[in-house]
N, C-alpha and C positions, 0 to 999 in steps of 0.2 A: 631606499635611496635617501631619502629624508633623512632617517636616524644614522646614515653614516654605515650602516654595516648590512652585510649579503646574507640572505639569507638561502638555504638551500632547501629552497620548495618551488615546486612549479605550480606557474601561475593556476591551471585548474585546479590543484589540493587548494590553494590558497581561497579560490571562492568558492570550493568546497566549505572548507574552515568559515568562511565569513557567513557563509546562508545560514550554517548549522548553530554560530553563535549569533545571531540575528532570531532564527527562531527558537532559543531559548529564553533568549532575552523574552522575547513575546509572551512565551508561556510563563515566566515569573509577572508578570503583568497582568495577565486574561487568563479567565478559565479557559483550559484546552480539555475536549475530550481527550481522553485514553482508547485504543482501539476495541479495548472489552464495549465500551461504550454503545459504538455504528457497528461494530461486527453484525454480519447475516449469521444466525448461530444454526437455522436449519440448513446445512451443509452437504451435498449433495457430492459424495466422493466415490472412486473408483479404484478396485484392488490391481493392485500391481501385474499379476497374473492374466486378470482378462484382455480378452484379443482388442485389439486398436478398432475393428467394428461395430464392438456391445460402446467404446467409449463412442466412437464418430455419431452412432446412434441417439444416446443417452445426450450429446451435446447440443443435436440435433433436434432432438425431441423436445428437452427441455428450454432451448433456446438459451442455451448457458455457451461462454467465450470460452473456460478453461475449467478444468476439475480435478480438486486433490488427487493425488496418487496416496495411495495406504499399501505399507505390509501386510503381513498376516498377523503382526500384533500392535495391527491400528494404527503404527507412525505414518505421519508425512512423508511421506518415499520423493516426491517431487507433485510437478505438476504437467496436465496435457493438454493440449488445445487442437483446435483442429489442423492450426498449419503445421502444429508437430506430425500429425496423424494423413499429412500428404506421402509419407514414408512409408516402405514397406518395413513389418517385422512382426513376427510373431506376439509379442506380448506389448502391454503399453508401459513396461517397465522399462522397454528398449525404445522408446520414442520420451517417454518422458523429459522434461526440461526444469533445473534448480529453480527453485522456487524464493519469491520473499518470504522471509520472516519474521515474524511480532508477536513478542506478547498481548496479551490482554491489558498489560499496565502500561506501556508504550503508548508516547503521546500521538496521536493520528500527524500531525507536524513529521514526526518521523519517517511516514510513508509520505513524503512531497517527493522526494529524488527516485523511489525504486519504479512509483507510479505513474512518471511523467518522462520515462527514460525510453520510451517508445517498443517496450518489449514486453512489461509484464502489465496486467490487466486488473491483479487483483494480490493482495496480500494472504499469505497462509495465518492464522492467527494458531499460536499452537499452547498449549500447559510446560512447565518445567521439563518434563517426560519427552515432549513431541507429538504428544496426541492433538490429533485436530480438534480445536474449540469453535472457529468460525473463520469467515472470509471477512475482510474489503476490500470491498471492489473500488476503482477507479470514480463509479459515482457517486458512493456510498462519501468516499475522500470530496469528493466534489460538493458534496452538499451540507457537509461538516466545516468545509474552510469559508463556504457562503455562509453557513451560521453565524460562524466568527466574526466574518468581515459587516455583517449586516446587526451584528446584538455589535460591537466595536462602533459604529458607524452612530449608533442610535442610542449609546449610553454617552460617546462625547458631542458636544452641541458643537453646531457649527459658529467658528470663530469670525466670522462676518457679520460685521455690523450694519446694522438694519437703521435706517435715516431715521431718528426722532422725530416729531409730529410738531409741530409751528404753531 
């Protein structure tokens, strides 16, 4: 309105747009990890094929929210979780749910919107191929953007002036 002229974007792309360039602006500023970084690389996945059981199990046992889905030649097929697995089906390739995606070079910044969007838990981190290399998870992000905000916090001094001495 301002510049006189309409633009044709809805206002949610639009603070889409402004977050995204907001936090790049940051990362030219501050070291940001990359998610190769916080990635969990001991990754704990699940073939396509087996029954939604061996996974309900495996989720169970391990006390884990969600677990790659793999093909038979190792890709990321998707991901499962327990509420997928409220469902009847024979295999967990049929409950399965799309997964995020990241590279290892991708700045952790990246995963703010897929992590905090109230449906996925954890990033798939894959190689150029699709092969699984690791997870972050939600707190993994959570304790990376505290790094940030607390090395940020403690490299600039606070701009409050402290009364001189008489």
């Amino acid at each position: 309105e301002e510049m006189g002229e309409a633009f044709d974007i809805e206002r949610e792309d639009l603070d889409r747009l402004i977050r995204l360039a907001e936090r790049r602006a940051y990362a030219r500023h501050h070291p940001v990890p990359a998610c190769g970084d916080i990635m969990s690389k001991d990754v704990i996945a699940i073939a396509e094929e087996a029954s939604p059981q061996e996974a309900r199990n495996l989720l169970l046992d391990r006390g884990l929210r969600s677990l790659p889905v793999v093909d038979g030649d190792g890709l990321v097929a998707g991901m499962v979780g327990l509420r997928d697995l409220t469902h009847e089906a024979p295999r967990v390739a049929d409950l399965m749910s799309k997964p995020v995606f990241a590279t290892p070079e991708q700045l952790v910044l990246d995963l703010l919107d897929p992590l905090t969007d109230g449906r996925h838990h954890a990033a798939v981190i894959i190689d150029s191929g699709g092969k699984l290399l690791g997870l972050v998870t939600q707190t993994d992000l959570l304790v990376a953007i505290s790094r940030l905000a607390l090395s940020g916090a403690m490299a600039e001094p606070d701009t409050v002036e402290t009364p001189s001495k008489v």
